[in-house]
C-alpha positions in Angstrom: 68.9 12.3 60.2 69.3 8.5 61.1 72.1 6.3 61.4 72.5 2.5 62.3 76.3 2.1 63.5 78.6 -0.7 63.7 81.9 -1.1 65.1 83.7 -2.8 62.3 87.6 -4.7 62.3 86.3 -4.2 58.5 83.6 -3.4 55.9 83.1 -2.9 52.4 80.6 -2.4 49.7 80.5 -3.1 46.2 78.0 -2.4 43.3 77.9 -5.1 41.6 81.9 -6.3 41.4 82.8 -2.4 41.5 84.0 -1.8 44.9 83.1 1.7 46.1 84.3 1.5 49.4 86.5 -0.6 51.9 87.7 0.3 55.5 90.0 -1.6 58.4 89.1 -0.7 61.6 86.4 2.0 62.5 82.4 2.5 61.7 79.9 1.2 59.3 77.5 4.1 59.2 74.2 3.5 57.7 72.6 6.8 56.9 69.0 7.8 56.0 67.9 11.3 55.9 64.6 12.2 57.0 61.7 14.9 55.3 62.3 18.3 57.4 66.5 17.6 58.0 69.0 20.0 56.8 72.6 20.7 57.2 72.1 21.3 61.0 71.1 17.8 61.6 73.9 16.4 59.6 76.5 18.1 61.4 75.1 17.4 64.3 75.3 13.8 63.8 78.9 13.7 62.3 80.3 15.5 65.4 78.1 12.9 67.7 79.2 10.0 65.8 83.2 11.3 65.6 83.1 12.0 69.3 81.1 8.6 70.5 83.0 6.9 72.8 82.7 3.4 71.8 85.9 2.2 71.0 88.4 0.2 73.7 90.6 1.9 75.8 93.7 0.0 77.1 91.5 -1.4 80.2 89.4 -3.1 77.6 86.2 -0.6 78.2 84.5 1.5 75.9 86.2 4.8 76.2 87.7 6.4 72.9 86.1 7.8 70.3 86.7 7.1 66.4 88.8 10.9 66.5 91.0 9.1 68.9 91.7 5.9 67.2 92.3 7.3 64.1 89.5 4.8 62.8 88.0 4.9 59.1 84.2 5.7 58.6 82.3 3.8 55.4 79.4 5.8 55.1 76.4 4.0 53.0 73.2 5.9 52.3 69.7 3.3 53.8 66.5 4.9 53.1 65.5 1.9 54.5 65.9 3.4 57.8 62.9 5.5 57.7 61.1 2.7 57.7 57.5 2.6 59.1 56.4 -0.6 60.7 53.0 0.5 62.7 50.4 -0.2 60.1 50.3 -4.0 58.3 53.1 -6.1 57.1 54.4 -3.6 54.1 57.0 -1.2 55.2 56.3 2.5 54.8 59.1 4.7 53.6 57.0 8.4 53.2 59.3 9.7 56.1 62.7 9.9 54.1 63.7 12.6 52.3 62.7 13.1 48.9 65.8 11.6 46.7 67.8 14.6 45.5 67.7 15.9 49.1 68.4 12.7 50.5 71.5 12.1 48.0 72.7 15.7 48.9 72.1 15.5 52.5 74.3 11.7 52.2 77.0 13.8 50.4 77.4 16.7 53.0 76.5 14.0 55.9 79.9 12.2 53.9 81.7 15.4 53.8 81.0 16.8 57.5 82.4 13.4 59.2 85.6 13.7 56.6 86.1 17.4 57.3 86.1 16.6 61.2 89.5 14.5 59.8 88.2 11.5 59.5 88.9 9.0 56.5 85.6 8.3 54.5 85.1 5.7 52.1 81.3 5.9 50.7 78.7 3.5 48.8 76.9 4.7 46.2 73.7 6.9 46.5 70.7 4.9 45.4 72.7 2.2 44.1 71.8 -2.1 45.0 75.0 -2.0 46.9 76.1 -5.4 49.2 77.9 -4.4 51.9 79.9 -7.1 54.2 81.6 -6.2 57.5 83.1 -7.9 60.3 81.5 -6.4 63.3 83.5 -5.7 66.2 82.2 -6.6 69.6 79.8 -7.0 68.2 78.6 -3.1 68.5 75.8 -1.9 67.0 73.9 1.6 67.8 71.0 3.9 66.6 71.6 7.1 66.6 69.3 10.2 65.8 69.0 14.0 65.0 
């Protein structure tokens, strides 16, 4: 699995004027699962991202994770993210998961990060979602299973 994340002071998405999700402080999590990942690669990547340490600590460095802020997670699925760039100008997207795997993998991806006892607010599987944030830092990171 794949995941772009932000640092956010807030984020939300909407469909349409139907918000689905909004979040103060914590991560913007961007999620794309890829052909060939199961539930051992999105547990793995719910337990990296809760423990990351990218968060302030009172000397001002990056040093707590978003388990010990207490910080919200707005998970948004992004086929998007399995983008292929290496041949022409079109955008390949073969490497995602097919769609009912991807939307269940999103789901449990969703459900792992919540059961670690973290608040999760979600966008909507397949959906044209906007999403707007306030990135904090600004942080942004790629991370991979």
């Amino acid at each position: 699995m794949r995941a772009l994340i932000q640092r956010v002071s807030t984020a939300r998405v909407a469909v349409g004027e139907r918000v689905t999700g909004e979040i103060g402080p914590g991560l913007l999590i961007l999620v794309c699962a890829m052909q060939g990942d199961t539930d051992v690669q999105a547990d793995a990547l719910a337990a990296k991202i809760a423990k990351l340490r990218i968060f302030r600590d009172a000397a001002g460095k990056m040093n707590r994770s978003l388990l010990d802020t207490g910080g919200a997670a707005l998970v948004v699925s992004q086929f998007t993210l399995a983008a292929d760039t290496s041949h022409g100008n079109r955008p390949g997207f073969s490497a995602a998961a097919p769609p009912d795997e991807g939307k269940r993998l999103y789901e449990y991806f969703a459900a792992a990060l919540a059961g670690l006892g973290i608040v999760v607010r979600t966008g909507e599987f397949g959906a044209d979602m906007s999403v707007s944030l306030t990135n904090d830092g600004p942080v942004t990171i790629w991370v991979e299973m």
